[in-house]
N, CA, C and O atoms as a Tripos MOL2 file, in Angstrom:
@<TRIPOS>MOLECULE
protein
  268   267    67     0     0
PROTEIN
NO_CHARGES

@<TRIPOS>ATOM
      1 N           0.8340   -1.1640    0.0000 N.3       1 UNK1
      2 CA          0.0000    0.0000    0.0000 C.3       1 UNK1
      3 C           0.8880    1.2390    0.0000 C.2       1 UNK1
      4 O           1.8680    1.3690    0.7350 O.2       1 UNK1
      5 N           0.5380    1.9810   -0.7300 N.am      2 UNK2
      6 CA          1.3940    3.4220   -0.8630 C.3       2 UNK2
      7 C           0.8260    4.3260    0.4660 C.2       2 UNK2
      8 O          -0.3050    4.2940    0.9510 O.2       2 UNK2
      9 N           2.0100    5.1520    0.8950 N.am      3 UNK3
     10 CA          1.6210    5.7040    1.7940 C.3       3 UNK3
     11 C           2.7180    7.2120    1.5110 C.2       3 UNK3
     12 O           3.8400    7.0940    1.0180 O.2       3 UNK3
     13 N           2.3800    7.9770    1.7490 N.am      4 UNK4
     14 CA          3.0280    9.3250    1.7480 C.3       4 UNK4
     15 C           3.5030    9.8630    2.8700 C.2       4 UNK4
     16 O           2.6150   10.1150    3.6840 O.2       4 UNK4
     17 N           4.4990   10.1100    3.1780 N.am      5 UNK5
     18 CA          5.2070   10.7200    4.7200 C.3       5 UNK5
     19 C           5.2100   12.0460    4.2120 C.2       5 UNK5
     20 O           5.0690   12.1060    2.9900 O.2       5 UNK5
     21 N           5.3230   13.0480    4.7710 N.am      6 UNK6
     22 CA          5.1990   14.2030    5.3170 C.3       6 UNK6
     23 C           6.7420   14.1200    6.4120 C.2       6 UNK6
     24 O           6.6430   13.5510    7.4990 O.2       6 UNK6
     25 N           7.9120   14.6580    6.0310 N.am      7 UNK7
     26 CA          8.6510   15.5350    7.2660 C.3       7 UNK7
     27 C           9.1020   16.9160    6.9380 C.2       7 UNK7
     28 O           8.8590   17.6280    5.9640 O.2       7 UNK7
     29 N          10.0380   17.1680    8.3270 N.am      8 UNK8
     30 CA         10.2700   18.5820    7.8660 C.3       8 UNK8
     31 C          11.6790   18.9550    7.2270 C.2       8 UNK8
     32 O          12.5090   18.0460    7.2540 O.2       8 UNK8
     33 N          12.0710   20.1740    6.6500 N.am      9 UNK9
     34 CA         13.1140   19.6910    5.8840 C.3       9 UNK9
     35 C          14.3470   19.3110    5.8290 C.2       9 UNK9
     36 O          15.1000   19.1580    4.8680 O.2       9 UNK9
     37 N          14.5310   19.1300    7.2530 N.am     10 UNK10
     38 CA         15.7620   19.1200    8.0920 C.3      10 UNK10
     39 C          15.9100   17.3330    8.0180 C.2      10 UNK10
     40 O          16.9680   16.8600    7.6030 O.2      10 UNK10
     41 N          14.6480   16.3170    8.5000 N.am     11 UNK11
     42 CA         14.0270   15.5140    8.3950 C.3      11 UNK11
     43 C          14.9140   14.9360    7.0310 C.2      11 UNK11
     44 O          15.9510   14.2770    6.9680 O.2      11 UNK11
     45 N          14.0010   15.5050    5.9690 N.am     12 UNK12
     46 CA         14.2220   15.0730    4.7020 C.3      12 UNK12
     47 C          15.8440   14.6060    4.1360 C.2      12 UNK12
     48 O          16.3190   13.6630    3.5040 O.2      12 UNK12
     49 N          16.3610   15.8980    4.7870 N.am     13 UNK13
     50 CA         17.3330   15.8920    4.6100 C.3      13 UNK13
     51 C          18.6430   14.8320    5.2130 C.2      13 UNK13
     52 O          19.5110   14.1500    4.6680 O.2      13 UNK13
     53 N          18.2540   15.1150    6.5900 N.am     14 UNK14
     54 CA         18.4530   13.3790    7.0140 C.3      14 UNK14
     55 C          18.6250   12.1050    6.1890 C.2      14 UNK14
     56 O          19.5700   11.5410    5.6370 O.2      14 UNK14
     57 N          16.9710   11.8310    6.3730 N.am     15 UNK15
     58 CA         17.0780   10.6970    5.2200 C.3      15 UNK15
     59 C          18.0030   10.6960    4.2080 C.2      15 UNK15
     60 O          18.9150    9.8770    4.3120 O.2      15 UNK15
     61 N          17.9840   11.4510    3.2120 N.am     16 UNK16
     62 CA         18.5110   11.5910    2.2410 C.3      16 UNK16
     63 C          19.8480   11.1430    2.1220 C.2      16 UNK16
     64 O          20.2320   10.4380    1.1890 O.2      16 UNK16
     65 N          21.2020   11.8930    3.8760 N.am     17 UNK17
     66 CA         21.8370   11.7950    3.9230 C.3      17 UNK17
     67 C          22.4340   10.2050    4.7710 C.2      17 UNK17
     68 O          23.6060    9.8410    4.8770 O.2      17 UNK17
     69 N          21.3070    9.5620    5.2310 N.am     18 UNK18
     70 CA         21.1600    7.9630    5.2310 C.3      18 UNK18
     71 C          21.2830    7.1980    4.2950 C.2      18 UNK18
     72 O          22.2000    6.3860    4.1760 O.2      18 UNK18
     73 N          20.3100    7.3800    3.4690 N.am     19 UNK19
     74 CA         20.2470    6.7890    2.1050 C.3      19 UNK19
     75 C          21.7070    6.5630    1.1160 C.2      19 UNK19
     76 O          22.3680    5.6070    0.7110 O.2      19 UNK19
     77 N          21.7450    8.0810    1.0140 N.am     20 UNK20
     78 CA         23.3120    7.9150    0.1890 C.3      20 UNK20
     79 C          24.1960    7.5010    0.7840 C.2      20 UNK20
     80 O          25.0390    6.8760    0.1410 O.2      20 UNK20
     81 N          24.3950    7.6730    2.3190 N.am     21 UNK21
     82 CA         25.1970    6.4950    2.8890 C.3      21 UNK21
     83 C          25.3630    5.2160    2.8270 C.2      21 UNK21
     84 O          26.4320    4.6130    2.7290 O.2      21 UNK21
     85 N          23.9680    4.6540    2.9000 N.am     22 UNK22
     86 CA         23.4820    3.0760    2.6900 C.3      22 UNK22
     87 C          23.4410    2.8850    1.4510 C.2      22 UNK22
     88 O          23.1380    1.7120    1.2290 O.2      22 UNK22
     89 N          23.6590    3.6890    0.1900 N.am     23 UNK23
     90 CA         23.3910    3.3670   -1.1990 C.3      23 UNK23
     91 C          22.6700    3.0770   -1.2160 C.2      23 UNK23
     92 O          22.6270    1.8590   -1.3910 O.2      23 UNK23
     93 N          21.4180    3.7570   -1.0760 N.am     24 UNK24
     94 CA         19.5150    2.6410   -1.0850 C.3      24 UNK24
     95 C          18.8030    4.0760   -1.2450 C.2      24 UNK24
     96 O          19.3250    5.1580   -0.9790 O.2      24 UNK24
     97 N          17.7350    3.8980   -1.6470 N.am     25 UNK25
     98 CA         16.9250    4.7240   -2.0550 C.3      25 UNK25
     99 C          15.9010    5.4060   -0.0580 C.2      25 UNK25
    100 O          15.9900    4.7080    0.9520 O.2      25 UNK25
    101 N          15.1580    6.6940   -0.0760 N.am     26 UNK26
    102 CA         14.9730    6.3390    0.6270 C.3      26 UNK26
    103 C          13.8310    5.4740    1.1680 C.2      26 UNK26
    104 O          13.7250    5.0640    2.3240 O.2      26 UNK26
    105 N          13.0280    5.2700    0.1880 N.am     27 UNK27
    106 CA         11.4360    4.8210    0.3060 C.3      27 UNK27
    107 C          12.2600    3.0630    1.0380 C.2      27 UNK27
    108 O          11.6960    2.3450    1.8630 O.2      27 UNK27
    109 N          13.5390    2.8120    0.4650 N.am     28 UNK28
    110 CA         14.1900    1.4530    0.7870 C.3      28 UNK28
    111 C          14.5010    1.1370    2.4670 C.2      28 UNK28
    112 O          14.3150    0.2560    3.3060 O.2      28 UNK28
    113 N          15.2330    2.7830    2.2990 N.am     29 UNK29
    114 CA         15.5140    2.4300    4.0620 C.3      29 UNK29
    115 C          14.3320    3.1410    4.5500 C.2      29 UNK29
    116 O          15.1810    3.6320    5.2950 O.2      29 UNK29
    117 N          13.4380    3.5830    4.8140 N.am     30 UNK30
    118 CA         12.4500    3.6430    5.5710 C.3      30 UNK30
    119 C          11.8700    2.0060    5.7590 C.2      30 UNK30
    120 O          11.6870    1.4580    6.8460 O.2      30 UNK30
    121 N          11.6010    1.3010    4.2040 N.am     31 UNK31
    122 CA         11.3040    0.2040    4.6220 C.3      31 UNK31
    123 C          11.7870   -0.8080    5.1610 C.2      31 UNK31
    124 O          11.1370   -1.8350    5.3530 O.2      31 UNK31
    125 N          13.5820   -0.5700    5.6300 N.am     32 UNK32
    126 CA         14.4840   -1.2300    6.2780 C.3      32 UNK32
    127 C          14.0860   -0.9400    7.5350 C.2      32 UNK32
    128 O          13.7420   -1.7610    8.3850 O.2      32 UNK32
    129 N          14.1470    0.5320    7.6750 N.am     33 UNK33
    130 CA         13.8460    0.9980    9.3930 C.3      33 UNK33
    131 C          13.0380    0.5770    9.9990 C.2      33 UNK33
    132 O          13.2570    0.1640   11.1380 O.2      33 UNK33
    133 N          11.6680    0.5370    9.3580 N.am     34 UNK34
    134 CA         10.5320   -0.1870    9.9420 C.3      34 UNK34
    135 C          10.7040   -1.7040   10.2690 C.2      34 UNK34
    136 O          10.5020   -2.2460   11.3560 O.2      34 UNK34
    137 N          11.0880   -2.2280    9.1950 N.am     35 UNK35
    138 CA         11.5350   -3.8240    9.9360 C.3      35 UNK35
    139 C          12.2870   -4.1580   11.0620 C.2      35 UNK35
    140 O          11.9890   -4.9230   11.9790 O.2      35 UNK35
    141 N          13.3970   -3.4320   10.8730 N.am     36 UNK36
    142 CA         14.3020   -3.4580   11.8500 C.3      36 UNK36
    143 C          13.3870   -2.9960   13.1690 C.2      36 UNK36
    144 O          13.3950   -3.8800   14.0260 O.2      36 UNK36
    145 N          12.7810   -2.0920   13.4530 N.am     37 UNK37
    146 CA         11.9370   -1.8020   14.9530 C.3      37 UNK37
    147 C          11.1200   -2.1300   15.0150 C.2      37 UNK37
    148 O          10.3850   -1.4830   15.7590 O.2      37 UNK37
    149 N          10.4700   -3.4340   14.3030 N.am     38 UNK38
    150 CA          9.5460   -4.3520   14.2790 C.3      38 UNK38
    151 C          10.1700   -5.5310   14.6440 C.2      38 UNK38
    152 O           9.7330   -6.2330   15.5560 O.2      38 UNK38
    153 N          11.2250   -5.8220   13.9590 N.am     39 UNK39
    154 CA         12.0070   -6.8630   14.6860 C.3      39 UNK39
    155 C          12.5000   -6.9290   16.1480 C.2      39 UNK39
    156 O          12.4700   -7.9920   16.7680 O.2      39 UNK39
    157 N          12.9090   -5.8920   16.6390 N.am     40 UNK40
    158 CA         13.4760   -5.5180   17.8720 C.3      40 UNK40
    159 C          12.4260   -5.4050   18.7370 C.2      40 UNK40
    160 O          12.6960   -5.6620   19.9100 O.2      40 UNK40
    161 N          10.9350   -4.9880   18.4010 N.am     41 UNK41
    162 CA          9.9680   -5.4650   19.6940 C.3      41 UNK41
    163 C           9.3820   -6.6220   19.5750 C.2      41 UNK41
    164 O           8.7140   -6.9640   20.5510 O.2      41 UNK41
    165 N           9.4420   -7.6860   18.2440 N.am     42 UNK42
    166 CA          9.1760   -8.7830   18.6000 C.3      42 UNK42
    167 C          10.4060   -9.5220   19.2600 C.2      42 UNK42
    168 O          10.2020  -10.5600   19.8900 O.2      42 UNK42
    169 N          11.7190   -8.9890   19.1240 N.am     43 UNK43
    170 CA         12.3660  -10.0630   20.1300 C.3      43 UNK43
    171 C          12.2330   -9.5630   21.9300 C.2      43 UNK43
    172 O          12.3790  -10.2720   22.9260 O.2      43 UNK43
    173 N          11.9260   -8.1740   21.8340 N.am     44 UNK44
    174 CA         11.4590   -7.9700   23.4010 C.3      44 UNK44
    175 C          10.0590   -8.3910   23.7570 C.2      44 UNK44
    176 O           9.8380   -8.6860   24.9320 O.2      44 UNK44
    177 N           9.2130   -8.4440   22.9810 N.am     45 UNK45
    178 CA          7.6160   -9.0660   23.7360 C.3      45 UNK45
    179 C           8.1730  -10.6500   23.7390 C.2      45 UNK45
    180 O           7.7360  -11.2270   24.7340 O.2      45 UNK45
    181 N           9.2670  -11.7700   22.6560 N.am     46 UNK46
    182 CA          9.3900  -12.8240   23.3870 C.3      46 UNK46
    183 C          10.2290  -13.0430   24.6830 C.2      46 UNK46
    184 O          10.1750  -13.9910   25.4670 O.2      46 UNK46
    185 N          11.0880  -11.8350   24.7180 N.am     47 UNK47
    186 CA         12.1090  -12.4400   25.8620 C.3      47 UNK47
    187 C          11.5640  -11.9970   27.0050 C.2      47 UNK47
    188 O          11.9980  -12.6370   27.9630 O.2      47 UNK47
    189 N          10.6460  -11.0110   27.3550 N.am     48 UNK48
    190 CA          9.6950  -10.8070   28.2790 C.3      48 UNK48
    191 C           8.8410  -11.6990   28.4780 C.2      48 UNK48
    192 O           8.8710  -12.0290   29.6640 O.2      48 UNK48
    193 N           7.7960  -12.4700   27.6730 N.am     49 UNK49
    194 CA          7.1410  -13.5320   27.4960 C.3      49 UNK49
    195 C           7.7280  -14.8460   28.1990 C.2      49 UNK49
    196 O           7.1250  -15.5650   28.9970 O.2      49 UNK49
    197 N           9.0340  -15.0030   27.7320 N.am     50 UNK50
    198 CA         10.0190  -16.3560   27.9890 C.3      50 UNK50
    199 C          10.2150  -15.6100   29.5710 C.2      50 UNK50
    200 O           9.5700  -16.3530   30.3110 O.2      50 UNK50
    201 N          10.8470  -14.4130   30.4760 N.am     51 UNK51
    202 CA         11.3820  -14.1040   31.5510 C.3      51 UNK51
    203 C           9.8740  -14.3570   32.3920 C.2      51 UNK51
    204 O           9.8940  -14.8670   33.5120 O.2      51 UNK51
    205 N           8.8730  -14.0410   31.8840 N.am     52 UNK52
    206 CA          7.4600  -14.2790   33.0830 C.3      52 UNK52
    207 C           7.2930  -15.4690   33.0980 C.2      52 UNK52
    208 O           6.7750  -16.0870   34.0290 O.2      52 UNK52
    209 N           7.7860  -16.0280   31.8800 N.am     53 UNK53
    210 CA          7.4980  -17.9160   32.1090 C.3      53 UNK53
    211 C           8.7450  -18.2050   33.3220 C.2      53 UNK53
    212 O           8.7490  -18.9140   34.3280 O.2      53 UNK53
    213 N           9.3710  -17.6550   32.9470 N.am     54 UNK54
    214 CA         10.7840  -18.3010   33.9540 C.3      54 UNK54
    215 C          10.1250  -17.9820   35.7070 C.2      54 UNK54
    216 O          10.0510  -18.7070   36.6990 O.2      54 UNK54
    217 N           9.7510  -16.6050   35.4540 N.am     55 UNK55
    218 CA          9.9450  -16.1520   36.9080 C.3      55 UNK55
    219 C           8.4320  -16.7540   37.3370 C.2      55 UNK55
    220 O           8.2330  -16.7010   38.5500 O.2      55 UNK55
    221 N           7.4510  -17.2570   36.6200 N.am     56 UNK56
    222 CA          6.1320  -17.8120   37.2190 C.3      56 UNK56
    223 C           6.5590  -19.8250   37.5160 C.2      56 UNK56
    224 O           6.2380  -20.5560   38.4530 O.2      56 UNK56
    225 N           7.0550  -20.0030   36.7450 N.am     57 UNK57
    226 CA          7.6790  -21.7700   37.1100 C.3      57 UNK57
    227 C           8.6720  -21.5460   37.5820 C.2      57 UNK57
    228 O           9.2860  -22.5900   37.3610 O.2      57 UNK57
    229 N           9.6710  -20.5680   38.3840 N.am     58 UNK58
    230 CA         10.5960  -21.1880   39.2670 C.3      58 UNK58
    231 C          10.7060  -20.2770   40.1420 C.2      58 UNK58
    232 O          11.7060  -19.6840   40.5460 O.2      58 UNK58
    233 N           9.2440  -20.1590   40.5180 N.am     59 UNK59
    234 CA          9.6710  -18.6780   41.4170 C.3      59 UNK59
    235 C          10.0870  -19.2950   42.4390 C.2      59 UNK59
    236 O          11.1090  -18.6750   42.7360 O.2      59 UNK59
    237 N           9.9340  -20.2670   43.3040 N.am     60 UNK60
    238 CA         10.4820  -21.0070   44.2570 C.3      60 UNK60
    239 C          11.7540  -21.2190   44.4220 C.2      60 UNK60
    240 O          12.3080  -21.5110   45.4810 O.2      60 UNK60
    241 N          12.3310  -21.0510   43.1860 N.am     61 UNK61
    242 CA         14.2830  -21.3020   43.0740 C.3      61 UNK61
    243 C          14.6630  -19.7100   43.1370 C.2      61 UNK61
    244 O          15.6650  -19.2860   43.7120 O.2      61 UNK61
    245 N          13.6630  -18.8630   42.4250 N.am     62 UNK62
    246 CA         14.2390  -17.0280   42.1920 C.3      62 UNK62
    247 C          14.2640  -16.4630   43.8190 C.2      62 UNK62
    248 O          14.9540  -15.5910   44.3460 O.2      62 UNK62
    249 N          12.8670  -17.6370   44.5360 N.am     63 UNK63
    250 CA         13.0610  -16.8500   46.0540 C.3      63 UNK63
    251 C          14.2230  -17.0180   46.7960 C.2      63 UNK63
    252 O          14.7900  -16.1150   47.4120 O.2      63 UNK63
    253 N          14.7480  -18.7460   46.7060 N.am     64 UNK64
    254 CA         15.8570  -18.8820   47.4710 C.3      64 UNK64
    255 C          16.8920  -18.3840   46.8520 C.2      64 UNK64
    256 O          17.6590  -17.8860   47.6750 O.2      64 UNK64
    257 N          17.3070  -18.2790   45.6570 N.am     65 UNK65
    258 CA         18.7510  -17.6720   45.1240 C.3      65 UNK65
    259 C          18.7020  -15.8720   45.3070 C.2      65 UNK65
    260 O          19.7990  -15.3260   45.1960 O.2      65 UNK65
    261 N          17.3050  -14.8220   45.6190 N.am     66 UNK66
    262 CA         17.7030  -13.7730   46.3880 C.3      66 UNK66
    263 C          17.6900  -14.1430   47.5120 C.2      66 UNK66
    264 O          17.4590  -13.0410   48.0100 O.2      66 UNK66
    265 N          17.7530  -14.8440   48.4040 N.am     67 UNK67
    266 CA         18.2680  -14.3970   50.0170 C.3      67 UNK67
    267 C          19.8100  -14.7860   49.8500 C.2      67 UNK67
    268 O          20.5910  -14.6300   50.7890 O.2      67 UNK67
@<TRIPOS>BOND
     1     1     2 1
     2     2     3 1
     3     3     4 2
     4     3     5 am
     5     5     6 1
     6     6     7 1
     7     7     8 2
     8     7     9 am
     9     9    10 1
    10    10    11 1
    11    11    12 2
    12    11    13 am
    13    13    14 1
    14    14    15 1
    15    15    16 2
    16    15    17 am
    17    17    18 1
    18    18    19 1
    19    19    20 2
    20    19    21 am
    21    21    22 1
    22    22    23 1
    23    23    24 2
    24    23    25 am
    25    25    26 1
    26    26    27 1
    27    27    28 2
    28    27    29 am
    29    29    30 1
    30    30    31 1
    31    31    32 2
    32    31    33 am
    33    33    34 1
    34    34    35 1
    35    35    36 2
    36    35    37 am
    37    37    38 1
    38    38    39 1
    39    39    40 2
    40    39    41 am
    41    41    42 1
    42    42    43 1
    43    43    44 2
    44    43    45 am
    45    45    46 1
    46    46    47 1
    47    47    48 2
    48    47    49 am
    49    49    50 1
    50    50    51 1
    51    51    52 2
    52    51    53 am
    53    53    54 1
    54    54    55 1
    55    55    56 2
    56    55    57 am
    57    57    58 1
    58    58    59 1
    59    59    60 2
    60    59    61 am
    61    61    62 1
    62    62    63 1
    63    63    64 2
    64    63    65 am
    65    65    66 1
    66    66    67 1
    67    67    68 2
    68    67    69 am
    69    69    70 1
    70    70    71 1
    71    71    72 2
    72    71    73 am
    73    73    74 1
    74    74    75 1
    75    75    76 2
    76    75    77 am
    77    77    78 1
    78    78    79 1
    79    79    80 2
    80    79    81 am
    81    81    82 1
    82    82    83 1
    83    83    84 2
    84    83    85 am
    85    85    86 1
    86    86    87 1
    87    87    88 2
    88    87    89 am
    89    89    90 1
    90    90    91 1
    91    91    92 2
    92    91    93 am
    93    93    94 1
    94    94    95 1
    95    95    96 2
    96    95    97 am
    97    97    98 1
    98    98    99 1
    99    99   100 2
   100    99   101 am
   101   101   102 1
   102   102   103 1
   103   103   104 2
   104   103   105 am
   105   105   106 1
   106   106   107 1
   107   107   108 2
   108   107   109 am
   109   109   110 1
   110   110   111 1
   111   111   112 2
   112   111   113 am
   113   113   114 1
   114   114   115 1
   115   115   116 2
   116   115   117 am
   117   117   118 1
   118   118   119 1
   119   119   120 2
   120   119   121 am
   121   121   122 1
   122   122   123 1
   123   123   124 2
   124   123   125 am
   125   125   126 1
   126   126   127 1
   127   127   128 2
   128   127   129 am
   129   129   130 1
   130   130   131 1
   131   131   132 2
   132   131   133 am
   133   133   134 1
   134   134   135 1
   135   135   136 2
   136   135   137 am
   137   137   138 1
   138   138   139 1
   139   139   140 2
   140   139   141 am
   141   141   142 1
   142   142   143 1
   143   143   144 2
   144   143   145 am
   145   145   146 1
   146   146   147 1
   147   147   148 2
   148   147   149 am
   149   149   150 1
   150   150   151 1
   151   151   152 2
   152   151   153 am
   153   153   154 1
   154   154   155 1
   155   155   156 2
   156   155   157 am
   157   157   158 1
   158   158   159 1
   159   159   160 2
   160   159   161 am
   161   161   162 1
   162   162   163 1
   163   163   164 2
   164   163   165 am
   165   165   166 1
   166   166   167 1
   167   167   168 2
   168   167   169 am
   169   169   170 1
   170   170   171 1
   171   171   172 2
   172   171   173 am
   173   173   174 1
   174   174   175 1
   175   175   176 2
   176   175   177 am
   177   177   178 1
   178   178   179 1
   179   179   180 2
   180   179   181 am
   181   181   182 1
   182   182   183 1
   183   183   184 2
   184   183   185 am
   185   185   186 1
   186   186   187 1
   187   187   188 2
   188   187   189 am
   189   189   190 1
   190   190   191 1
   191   191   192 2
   192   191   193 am
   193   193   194 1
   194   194   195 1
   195   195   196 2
   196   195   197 am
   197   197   198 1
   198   198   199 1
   199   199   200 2
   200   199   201 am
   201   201   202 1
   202   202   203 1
   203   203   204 2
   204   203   205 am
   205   205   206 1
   206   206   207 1
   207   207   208 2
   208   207   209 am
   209   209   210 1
   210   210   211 1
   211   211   212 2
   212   211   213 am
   213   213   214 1
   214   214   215 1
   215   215   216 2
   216   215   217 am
   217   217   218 1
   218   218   219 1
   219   219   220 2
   220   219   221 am
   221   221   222 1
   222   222   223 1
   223   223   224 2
   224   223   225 am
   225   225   226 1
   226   226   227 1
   227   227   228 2
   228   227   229 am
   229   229   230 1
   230   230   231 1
   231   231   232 2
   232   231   233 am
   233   233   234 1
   234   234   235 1
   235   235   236 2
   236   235   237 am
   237   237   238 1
   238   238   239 1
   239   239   240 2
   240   239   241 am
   241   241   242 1
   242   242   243 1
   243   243   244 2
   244   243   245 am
   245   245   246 1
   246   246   247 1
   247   247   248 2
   248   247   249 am
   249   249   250 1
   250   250   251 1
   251   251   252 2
   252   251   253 am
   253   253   254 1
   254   254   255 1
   255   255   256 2
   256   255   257 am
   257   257   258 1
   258   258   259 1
   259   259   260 2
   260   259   261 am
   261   261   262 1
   262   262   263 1
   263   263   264 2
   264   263   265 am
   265   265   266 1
   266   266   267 1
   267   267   268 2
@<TRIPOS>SUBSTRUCTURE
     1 UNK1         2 RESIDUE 1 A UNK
     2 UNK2         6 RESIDUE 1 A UNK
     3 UNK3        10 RESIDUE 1 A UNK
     4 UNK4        14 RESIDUE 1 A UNK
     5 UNK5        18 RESIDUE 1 A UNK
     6 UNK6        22 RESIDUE 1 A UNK
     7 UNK7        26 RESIDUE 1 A UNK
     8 UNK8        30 RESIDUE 1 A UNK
     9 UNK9        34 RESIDUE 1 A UNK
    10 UNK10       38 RESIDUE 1 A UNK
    11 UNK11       42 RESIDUE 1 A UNK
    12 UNK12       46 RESIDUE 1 A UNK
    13 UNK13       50 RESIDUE 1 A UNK
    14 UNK14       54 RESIDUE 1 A UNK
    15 UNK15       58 RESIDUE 1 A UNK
    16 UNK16       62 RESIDUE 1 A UNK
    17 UNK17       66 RESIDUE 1 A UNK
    18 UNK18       70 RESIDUE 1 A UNK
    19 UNK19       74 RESIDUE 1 A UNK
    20 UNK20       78 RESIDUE 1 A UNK
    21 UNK21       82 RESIDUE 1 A UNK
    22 UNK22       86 RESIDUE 1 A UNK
    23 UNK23       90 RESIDUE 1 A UNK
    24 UNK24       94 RESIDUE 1 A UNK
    25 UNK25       98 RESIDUE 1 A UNK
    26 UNK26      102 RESIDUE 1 A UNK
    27 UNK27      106 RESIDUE 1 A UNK
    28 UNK28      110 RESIDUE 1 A UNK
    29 UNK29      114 RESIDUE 1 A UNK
    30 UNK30      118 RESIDUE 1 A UNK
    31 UNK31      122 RESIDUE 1 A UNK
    32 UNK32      126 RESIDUE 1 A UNK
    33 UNK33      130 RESIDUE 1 A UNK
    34 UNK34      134 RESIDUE 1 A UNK
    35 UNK35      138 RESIDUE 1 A UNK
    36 UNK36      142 RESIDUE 1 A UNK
    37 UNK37      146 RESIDUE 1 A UNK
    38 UNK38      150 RESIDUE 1 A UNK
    39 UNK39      154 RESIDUE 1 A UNK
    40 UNK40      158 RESIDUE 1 A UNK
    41 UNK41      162 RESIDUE 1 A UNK
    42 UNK42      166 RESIDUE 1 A UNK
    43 UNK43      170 RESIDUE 1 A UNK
    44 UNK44      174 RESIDUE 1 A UNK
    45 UNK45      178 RESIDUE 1 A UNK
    46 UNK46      182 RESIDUE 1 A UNK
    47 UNK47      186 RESIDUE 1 A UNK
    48 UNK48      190 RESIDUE 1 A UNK
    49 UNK49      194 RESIDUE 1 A UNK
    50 UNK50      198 RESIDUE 1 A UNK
    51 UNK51      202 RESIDUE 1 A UNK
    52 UNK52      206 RESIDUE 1 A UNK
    53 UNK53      210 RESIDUE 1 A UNK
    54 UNK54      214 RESIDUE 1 A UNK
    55 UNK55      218 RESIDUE 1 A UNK
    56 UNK56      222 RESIDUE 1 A UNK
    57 UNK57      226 RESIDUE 1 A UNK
    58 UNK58      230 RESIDUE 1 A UNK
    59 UNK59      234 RESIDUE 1 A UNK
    60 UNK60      238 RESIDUE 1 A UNK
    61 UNK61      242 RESIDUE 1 A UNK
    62 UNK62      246 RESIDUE 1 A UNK
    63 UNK63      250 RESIDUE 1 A UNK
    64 UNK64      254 RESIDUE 1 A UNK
    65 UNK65      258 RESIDUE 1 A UNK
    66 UNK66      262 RESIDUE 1 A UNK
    67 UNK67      266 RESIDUE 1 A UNK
């Protein structure tokens, strides 16, 4: 789906100066950026997910190893 961003020109300019860094267009790395911080909160909602599993099945071992 096409979508149109709107920044300001300082913004733009940014990008721009990303892009030609990365040799990629920028419509490319925006669509890099977004993956990438899509990726990075699905590996924090699992390792949070996996740490409440830990700390709900062994809370009995987490109590004795803080004292």
């Amino acid at each position: 789906m096409a979508m149109r961003l709107r920044l300001a020109p300082d913004e733009d300019r940014m990008l721009a100066e990303l892009a030609e860094a990365e040799a990629t267009s920028k419509n490319q790395l925006i669509a890099s950026l977004v993956r990438d911080a899509w990726e990075r909160k699905e590996a924090r909602t699992f390792t949070f997910a996996l740490l409440d599993g830990i700390s709900r099945d062994r809370r009995d071992l987490l109590d004795r190893l803080s004292q």
